[in-house]
C-alpha positions as CSV (number, residue, x, y, z in Angstrom):
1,X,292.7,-10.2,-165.9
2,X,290.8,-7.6,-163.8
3,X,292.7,-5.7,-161.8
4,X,291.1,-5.9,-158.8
5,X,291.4,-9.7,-159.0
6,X,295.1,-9.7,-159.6
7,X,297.2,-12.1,-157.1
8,X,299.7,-9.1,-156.6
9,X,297.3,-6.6,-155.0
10,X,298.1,-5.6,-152.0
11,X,296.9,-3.1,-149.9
12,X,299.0,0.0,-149.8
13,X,301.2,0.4,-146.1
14,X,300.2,1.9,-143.2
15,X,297.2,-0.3,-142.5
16,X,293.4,0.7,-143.2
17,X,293.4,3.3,-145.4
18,X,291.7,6.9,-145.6
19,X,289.1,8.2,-147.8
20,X,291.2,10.2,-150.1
21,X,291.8,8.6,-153.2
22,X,291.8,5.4,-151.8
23,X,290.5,3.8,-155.2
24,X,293.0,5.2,-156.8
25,X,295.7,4.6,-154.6
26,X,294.9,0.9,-154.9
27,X,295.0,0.8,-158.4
28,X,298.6,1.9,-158.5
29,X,300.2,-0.3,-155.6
30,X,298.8,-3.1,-158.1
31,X,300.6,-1.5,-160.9
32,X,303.6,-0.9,-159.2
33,X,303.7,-4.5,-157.6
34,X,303.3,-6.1,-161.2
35,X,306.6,-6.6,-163.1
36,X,306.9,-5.5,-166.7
37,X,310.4,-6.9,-167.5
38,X,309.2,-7.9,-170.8
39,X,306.5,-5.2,-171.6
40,X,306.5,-1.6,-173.0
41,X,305.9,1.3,-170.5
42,X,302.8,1.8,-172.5
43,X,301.3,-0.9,-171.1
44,X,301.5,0.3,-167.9
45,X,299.4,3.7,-168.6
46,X,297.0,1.4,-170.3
47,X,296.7,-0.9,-167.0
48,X,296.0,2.6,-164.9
49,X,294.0,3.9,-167.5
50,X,291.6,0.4,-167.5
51,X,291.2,0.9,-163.6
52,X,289.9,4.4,-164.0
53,X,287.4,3.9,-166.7
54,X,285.2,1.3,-164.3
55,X,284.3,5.1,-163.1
56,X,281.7,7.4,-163.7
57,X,282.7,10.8,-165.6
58,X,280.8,13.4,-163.7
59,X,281.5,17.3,-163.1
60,X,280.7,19.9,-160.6
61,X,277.0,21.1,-160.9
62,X,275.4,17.9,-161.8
63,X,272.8,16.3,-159.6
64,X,273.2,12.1,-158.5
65,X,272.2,9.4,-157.3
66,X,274.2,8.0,-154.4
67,X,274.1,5.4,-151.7
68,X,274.9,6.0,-147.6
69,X,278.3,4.3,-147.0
70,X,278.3,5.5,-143.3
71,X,276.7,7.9,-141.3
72,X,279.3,9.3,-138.2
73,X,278.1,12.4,-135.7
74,X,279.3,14.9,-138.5
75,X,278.7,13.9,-141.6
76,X,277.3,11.1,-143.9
77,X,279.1,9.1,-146.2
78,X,277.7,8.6,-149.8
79,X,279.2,6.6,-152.3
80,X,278.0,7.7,-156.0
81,X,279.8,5.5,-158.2
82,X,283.1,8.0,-158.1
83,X,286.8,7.4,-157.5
84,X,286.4,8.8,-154.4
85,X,283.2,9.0,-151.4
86,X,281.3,12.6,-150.8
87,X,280.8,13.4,-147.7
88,X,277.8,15.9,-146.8
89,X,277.3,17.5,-143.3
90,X,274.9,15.9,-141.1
91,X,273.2,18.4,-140.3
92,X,271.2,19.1,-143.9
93,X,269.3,15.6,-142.9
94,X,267.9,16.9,-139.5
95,X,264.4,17.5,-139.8
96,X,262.8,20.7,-138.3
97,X,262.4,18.9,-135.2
98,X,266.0,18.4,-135.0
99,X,265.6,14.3,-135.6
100,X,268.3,12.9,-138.1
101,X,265.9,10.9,-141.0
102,X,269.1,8.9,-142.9
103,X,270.8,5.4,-142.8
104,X,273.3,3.4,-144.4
105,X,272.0,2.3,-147.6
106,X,269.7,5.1,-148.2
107,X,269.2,5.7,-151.5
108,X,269.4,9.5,-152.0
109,X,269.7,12.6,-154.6
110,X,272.6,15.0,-154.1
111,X,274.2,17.5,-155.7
112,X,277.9,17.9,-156.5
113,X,279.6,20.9,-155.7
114,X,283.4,20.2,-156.2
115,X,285.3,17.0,-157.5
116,X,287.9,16.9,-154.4
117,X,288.0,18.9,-151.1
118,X,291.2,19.0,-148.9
119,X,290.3,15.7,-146.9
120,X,289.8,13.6,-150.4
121,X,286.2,13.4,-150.8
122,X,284.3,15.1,-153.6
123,X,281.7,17.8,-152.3
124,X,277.8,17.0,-151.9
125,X,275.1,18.9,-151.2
126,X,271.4,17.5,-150.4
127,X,270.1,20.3,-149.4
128,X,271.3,22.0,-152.7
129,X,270.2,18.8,-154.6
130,X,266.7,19.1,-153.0
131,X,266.6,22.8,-154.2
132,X,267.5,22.0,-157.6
133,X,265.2,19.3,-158.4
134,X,262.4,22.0,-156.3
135,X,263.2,24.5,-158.5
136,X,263.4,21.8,-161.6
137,X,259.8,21.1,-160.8
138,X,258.6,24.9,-160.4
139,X,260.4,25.3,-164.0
140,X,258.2,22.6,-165.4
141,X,254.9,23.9,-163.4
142,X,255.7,27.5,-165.1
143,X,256.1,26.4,-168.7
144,X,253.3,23.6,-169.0
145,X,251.3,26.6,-166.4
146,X,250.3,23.4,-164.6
147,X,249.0,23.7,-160.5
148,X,251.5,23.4,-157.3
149,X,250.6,23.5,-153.7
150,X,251.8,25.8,-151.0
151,X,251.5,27.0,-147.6
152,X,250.9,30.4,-146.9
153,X,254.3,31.7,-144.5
154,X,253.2,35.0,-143.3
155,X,251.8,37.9,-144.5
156,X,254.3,40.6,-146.1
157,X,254.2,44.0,-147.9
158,X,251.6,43.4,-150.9
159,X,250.1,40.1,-150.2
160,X,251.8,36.8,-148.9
161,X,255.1,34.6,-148.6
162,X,254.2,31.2,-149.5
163,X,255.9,27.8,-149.4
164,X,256.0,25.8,-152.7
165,X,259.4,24.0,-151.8
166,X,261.2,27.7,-151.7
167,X,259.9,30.6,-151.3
168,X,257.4,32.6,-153.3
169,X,255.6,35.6,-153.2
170,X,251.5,36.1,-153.8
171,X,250.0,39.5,-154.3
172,X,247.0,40.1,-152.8
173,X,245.5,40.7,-156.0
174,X,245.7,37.1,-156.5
175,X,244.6,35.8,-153.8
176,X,241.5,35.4,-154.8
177,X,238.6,36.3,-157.0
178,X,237.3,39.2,-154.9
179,X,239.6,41.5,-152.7
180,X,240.5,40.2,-149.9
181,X,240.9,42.4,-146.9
182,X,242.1,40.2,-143.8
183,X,245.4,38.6,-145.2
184,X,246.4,37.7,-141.8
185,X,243.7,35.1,-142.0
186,X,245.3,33.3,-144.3
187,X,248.6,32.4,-142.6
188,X,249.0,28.6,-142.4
189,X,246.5,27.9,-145.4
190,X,247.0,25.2,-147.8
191,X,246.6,26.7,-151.4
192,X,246.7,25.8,-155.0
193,X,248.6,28.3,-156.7
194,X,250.3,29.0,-160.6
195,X,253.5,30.6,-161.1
196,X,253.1,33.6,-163.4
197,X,256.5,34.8,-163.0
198,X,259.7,33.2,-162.8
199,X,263.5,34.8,-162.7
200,X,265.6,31.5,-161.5
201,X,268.7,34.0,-161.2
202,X,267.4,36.3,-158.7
203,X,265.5,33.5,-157.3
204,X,261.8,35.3,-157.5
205,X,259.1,33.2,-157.7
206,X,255.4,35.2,-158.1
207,X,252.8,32.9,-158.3
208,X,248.5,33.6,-158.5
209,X,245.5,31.7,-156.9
210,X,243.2,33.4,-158.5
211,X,244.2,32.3,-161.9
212,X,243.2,28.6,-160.6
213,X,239.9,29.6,-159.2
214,X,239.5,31.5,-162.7
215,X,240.1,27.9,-164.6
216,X,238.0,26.0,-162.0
217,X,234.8,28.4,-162.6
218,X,235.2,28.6,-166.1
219,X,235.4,24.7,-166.1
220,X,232.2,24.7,-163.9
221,X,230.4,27.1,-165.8
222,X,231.2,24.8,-168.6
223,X,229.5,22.3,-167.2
224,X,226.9,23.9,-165.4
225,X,225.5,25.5,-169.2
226,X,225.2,22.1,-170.7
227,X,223.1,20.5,-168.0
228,X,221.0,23.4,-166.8
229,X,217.2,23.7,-168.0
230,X,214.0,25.5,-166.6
231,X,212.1,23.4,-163.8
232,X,216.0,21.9,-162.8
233,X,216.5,22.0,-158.8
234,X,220.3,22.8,-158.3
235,X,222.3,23.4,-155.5
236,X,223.9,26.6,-154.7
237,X,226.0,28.6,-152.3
238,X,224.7,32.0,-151.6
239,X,227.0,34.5,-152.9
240,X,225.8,38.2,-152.6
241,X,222.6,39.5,-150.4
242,X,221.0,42.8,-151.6
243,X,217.8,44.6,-150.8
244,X,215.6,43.0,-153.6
245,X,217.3,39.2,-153.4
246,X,220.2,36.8,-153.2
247,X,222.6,36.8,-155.6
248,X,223.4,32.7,-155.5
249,X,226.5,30.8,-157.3
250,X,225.5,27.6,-159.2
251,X,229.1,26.7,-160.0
252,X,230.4,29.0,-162.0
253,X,227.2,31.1,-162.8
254,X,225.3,33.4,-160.7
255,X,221.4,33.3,-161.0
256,X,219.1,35.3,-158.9
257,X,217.0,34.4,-156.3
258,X,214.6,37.1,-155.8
259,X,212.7,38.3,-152.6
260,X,209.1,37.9,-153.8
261,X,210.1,34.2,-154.9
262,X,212.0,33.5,-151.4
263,X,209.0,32.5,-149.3
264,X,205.4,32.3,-149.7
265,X,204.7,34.3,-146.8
266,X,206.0,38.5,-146.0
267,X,209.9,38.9,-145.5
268,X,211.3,42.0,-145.3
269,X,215.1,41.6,-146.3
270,X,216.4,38.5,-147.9
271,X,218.9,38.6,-144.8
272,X,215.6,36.9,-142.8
273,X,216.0,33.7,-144.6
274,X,219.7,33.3,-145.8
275,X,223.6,34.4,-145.5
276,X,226.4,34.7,-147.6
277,X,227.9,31.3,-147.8
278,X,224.8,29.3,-147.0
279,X,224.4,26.2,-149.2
280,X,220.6,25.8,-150.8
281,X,218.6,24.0,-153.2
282,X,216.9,26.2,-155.7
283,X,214.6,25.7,-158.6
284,X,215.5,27.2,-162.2
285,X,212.6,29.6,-162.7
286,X,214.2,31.0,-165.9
287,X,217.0,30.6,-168.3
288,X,218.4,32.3,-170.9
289,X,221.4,30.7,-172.6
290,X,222.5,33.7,-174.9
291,X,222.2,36.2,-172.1
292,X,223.4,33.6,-169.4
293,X,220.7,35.0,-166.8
294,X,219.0,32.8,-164.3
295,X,216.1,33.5,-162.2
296,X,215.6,30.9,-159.2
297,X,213.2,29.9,-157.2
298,X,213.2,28.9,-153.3
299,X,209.6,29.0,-152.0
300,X,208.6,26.8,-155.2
301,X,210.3,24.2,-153.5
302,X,207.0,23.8,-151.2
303,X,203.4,23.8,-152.1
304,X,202.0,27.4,-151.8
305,X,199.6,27.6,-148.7
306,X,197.7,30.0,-150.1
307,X,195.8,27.9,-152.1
308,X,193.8,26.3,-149.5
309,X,193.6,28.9,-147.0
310,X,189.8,29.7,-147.2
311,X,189.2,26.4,-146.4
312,X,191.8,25.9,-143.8
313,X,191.1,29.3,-142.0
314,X,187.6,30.0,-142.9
315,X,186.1,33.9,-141.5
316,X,185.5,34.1,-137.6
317,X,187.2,31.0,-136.7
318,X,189.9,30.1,-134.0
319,X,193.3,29.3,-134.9
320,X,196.7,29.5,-132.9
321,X,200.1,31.0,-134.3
322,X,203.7,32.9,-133.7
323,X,204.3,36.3,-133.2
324,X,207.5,36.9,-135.9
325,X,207.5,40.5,-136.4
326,X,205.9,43.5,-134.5
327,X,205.9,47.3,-136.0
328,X,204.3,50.3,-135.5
329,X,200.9,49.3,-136.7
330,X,200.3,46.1,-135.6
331,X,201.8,42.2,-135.4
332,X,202.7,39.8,-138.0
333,X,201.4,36.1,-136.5
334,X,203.0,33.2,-139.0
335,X,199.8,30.5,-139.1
336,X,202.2,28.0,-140.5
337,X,205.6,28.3,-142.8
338,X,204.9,30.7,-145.4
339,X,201.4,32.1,-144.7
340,X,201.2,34.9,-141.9
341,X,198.3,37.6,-141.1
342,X,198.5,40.9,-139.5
343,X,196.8,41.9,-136.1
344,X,196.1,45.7,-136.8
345,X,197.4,47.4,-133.2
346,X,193.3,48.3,-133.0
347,X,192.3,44.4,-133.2
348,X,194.5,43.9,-130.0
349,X,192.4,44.9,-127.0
350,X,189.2,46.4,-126.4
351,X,189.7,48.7,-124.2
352,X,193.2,49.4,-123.0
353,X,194.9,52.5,-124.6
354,X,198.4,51.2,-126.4
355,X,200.7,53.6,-128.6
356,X,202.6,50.5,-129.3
357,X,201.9,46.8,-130.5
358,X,204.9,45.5,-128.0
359,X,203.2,46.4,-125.1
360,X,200.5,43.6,-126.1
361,X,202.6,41.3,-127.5
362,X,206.5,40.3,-128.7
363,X,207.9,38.1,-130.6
364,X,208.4,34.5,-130.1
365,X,205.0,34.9,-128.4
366,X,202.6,32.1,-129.0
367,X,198.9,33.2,-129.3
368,X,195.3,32.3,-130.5
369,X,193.7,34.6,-132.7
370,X,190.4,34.9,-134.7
371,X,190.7,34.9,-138.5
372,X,188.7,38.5,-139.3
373,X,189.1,38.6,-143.2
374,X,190.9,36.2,-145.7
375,X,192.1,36.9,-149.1
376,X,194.4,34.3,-150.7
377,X,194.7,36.1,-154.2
378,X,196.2,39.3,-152.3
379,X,198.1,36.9,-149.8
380,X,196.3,38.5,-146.7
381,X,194.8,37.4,-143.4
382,X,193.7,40.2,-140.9
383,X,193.3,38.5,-137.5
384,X,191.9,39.9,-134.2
385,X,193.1,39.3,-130.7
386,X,190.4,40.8,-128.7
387,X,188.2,38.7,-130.1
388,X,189.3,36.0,-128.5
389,X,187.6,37.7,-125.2
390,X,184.4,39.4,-124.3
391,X,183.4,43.0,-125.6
392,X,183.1,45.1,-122.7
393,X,181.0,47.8,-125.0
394,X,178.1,44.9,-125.3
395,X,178.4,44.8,-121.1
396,X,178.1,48.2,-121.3
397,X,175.1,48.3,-123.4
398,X,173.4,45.4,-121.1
399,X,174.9,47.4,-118.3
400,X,173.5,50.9,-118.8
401,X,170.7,52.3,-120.9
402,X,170.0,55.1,-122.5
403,X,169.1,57.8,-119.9
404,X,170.8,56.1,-117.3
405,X,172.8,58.3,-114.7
406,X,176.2,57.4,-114.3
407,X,179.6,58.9,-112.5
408,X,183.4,59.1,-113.8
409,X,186.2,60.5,-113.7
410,X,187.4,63.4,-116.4
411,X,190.0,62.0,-118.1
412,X,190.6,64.8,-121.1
413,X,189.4,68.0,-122.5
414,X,189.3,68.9,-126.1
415,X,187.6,72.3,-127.7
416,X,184.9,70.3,-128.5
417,X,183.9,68.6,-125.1
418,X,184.8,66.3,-122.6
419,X,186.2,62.5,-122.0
420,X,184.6,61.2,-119.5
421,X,185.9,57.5,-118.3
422,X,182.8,55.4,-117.5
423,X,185.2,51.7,-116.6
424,X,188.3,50.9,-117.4
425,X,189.5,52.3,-120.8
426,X,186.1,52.8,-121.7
427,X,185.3,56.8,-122.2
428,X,182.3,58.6,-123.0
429,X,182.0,61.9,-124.7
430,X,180.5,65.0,-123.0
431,X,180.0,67.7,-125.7
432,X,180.5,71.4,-125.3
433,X,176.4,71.7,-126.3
434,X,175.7,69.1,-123.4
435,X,177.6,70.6,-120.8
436,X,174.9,73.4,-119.4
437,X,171.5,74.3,-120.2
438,X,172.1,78.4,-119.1
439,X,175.7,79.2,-119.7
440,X,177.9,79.8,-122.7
441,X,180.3,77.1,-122.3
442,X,183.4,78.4,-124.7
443,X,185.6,75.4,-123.6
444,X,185.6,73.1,-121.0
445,X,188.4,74.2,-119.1
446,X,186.1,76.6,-118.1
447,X,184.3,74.2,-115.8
448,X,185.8,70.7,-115.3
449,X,189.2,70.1,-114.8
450,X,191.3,66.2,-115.1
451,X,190.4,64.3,-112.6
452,X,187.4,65.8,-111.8
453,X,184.3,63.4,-110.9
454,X,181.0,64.2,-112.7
455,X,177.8,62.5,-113.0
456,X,176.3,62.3,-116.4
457,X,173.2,61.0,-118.6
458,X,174.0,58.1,-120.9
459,X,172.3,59.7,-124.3
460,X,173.9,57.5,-126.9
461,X,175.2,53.7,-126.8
462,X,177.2,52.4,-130.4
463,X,178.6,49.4,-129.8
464,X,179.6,48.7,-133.4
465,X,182.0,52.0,-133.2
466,X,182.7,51.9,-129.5
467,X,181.5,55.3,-129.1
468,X,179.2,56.6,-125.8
469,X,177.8,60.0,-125.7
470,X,176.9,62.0,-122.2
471,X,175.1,64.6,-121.1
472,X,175.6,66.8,-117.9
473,X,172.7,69.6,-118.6
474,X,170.3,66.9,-118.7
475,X,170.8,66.4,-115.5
476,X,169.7,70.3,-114.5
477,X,165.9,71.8,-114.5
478,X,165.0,73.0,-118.0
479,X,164.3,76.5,-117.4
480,X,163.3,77.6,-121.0
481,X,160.1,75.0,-121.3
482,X,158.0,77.5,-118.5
483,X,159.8,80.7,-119.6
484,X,158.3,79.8,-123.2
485,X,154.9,78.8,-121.9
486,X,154.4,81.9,-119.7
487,X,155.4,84.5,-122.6
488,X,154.3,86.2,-125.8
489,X,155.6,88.2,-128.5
490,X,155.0,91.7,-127.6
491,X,154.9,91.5,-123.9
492,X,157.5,93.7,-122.4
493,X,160.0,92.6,-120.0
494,X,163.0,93.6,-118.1
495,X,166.7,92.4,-117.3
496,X,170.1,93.1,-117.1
497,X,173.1,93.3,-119.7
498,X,175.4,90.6,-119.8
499,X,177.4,90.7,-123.0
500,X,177.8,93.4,-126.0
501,X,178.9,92.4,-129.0
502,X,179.3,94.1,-132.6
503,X,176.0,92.7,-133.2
504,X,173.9,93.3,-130.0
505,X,173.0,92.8,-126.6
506,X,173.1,89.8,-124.7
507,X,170.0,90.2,-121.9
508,X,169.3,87.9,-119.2
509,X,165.8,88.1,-118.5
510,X,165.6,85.1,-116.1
511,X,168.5,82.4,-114.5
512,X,170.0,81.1,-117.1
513,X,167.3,82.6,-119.6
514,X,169.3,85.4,-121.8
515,X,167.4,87.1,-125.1
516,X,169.5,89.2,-128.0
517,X,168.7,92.6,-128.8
518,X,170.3,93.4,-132.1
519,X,171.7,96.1,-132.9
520,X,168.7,97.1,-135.4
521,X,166.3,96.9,-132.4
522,X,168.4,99.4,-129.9
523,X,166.8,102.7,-131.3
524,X,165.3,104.6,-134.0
525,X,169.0,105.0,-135.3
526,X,171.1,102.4,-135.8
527,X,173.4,101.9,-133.9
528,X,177.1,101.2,-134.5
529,X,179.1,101.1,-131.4
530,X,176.6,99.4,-128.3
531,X,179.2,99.9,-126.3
532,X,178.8,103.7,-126.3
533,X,175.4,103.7,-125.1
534,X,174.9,100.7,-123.0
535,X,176.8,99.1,-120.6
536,X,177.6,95.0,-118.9
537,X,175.0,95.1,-116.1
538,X,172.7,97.8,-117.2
539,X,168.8,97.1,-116.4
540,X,166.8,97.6,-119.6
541,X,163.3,97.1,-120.9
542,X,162.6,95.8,-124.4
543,X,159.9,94.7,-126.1
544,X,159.6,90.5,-126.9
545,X,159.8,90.7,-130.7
546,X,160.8,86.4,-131.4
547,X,160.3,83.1,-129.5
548,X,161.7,79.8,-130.7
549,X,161.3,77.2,-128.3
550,X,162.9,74.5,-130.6
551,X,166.0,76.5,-130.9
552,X,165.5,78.3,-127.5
553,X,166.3,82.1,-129.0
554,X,164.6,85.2,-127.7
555,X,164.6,88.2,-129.9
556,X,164.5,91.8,-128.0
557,X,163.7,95.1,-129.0
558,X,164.3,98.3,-127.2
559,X,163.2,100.2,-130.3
560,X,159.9,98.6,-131.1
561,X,159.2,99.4,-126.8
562,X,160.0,103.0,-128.0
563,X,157.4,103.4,-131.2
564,X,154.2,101.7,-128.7
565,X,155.5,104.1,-126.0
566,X,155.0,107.1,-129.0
567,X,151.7,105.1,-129.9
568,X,150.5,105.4,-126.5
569,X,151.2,109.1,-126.0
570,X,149.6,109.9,-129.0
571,X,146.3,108.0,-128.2
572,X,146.2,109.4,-124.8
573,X,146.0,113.1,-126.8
574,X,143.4,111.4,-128.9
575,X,141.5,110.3,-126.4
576,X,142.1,114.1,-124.4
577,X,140.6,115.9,-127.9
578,X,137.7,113.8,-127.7
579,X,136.8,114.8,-124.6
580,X,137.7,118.4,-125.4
581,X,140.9,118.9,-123.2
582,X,142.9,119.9,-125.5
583,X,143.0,122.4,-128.3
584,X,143.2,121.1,-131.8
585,X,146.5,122.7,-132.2
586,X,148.0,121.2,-129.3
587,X,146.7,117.7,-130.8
588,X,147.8,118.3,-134.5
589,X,151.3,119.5,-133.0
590,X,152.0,116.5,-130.9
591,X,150.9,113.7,-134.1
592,X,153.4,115.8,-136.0
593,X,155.9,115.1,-133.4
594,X,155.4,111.6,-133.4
595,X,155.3,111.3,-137.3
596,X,158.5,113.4,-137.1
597,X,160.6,110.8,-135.3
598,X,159.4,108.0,-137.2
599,X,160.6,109.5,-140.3
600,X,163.9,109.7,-138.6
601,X,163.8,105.9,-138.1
602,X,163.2,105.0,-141.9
């Protein structure tokens, strides 16, 4: 008969009993309440020894499965299958919230610390249970190097403290594939993680992300290798940005997108078009398996626009576009996606004066432009902007004609003249030979000055090269025209010294009329310093020796008016002898004079 059913259980005095032992206690009221007149005292061990064998045989250390008895304000009460209750401090089942998550009949793991404490109930521990079996599972994760999720606690010396149940430490050399430079970013993250080191003992845990992300992309590159081919479109996530391209990940395989195949139209950097971390469908240009290098492909994704542009934007006609890049030279206008043409900075206006394309136009800006040239095998359209409007020059040609008189303002000297502005931004050219009939202009600073206002001759209109040449000493008499028709080489004049040079005299026979008496023609003896015999503003005679009307040059000589004054003097004597005036040696003395000094000369 079972024990427990025996008719001569009672409990034991004192009414309802404790918690310690109270099992046990139960089983030996019965055995003392039952008679054994006729039996042997080993019966009686037997009996207690039947009662304690309906328990389980367990030892401190163990973890087991119990059931909630009770659950009071301090502790819970958990019956697992012992002689005697465990009781476990309530506190291990608040949550972090402080809310209490346990009821009677719960089903839950605990760990035994000590068969008996002073009270009578054996000693549990859930929260001891729950570190075991945590650490039971980081065992088995380490050894089969399987994956376990954890969230990143806060940063610490090294890398980060991360929750996988306890806690574990990541370097931040395994954070991830690349080095990672903000790790207070990562607080709160959710990550997949490998232990790589384990010492239960000391309770160190050092676990690696990267070595997941190293298994996933091998895994994807795998994969990716057995399905890529030439002409495939993939998707991609940009990984790398460079000068000459985008560096983009297939999954586990890089490949390079590079700049020329990017768009169809002019980028500069690849950074125009795309990001790190942007997501994009590219085309597999090339492959080579052994090598594992990839070129891609992003504008071969569209149609190239090229190939019908002559048709599309034939020479001279009108189309409309947007103004996406300005530099020193002129304006990029995109036509459509892909396709752009440059307005050169001289194509933008006919005649205002701009250092700088962005005082015409900026970016963003909508315009209409005429399509100059096209070339679709070099990928170039030059386009025009002031084309779109009148040409002022062909106004100016209709305007004024050739020998008209006009009057403007000096806008700028040069060596070689001066600008003259006819209308707005349109100049005309003065040269330094148009500037005076009589004077030696040497520059034309010497005269004008800005902003002085001149009246000029319109001599030259090219409206092709936008150029208009001026005259101001058409406008003044021409002086040498009846100083050439009135004289003759060998007629002697007279005028006054205006400039000695190395080579001569500069004589101003009339206003503005000045002949040059080199320095062969000053005497009977060359000369080599003029200065020492003549001086600026000395009256001379000389003897007209050269006219050139075409070229307007008077030659001078002083010394041929010297050899006909000798001429002369002899005649006269000749003229004397015939008559008989003189004496023959007087005659023959003054023709040896006269031979004398031209001896001297040669």
């Amino acid at each position: 008969m079972p024990i427990i059913d025996n008719p001569h259980f009672k409990p034991s005095p004192g009414g309802e009993e404790g918690p310690r032992n109270r099992l046990r206690n139960q089983a030996k009221a019965v055995a003392d309440s039952v008679r054994f007149e006729d039996r042997e005292p080993e019966e009686y061990a037997d009996l207690v020894a039947q009662y304690d064998g309906t328990f389980k045989q367990i030892s401190a250390g163990e973890i087991l499965r119990g059931k909630v008895l009770k659950v009071t304000d301090k502790e819970v009460i958990v019956d697992v299958g012992y002689k005697s209750e465990g009781a476990i401090p309530l506190h291990e089942f608040r949550d972090e919230g402080g809310q209490i998550h346990v009821a009677a009949g719960d089903q839950i793991d605990v760990f035994l610390e000590d068969s008996e404490d002073v009270e009578g109930y054996i000693v549990l521990s859930l929260e001891k249970a729950s570190r075991m079996k945590i650490w039971g599972d980081i065992e088995r994760a380490y050894q089969q190097r399987s994956v376990l999720t954890g969230r990143v606690i806060e940063r610490i010396k090294g890398g980060l403290a991360v929750d996988i149940g306890v806690r574990a430490f990541l370097p931040g050399s395994q954070i991830d594939l690349r080095p990672v430079r903000n790790l207070d970013s990562w607080k709160g993250e959710e990550l997949r993680v490998k232990v790589i080191k384990l010492n239960k003992r000391r309770g160190n845990i050092v676990l690696s992300r990267k070595a997941v992300l190293e298994e996933e992309l091998e895994q994807n590159r795998r994969r990716i290798l057995e399905v890529l081919e030439e002409g495939r479109v993939v998707d991609g996530t940009v990984k790398n940005i460079t000068e000459y391209g985008a560096f983009v990940d297939l999954g586990g395989i890089d490949g390079l997108l590079h700049i020329t195949d990017m768009s169809w139209g002019r980028i500069n950097h690849p950074s125009e078009l795309f990001r790190i971390g942007d997501r994009v469908k590219v085309k597999v240009l090339k492959f080579d398996r052994e090598e594992k290098k990839v070129s891609l492909g992003y504008k071969q994704l569209s149609e190239d626009p090229w190939v019908q542009a002559s048709q599309k934007y034939p020479r001279h006609s009108r189309v409309r576009g947007r103004v996406v890049s300005i530099t020193d030279y002129g304006a990029f206008v995109e036509l459509e996606p892909g396709m752009e043409g440059l307005i050169h900075i001289s194509e933008m206006t006919w005649n205002k004066r701009i250092k700088h394309p962005s005082k015409i136009l900026s970016v963003g800006d909508a315009v209409e432009v005429v399509v100059l040239e096209i070339d679709p095998s070099q990928h170039r359209v030059s386009l025009g902007l002031k084309q779109t409007e009148p040409n002022p020059w062909a106004l100016i040609e209709r305007k004024y004609g050739a020998g008209s008189v006009i009057s403007g303002r000096v806008r700028n000297l040069t060596d070689f003249g001066i600008f003259v502005e006819v209308e707005e931004g349109i100049d005309g050219l003065v040269h330094v030979s148009d500037i005076s009939r009589t004077k030696k202009v040497k520059h034309p600073s010497e005269l004008f000055k800005k902003g002085d206002q001149v009246e000029c001759v319109v001599l030259n209109i090219d409206v092709e090269n936008q150029k208009l040449s001026l005259g101001i000493k058409q406008l003044e008499p021409d002086r040498w025209e009846p100083f050439f028709s009135r004289r003759r080489v060998g007629e002697v004049v007279s005028g006054k010294v205006m400039r000695i040079t190395k080579f001569g005299l500069f004589v101003e026979l009339e206003e503005g009329i000045e002949g040059l008496c080199h320095v062969s023609e000053l005497g009977d003896k060359r000369v080599q310093e003029p200065e020492e015999l003549f001086s600026v503003g000395q009256n001379i005679e000389a003897k007209i020796i050269k006219l050139n009307p075409a070229e307007k040059r008077i030659g001078l000589s002083i010394k041929a008016l010297k050899d006909e004054a000798a001429r002369a003097e002899v005649q006269a004597y000749v003229n004397q002898a015939a008559s008989g005036a003189f004496r023959l040696g007087d005659l023959a003395g003054k023709l040896g004079a006269a031979l004398e000094g031209k001896e001297d000369k040669e």
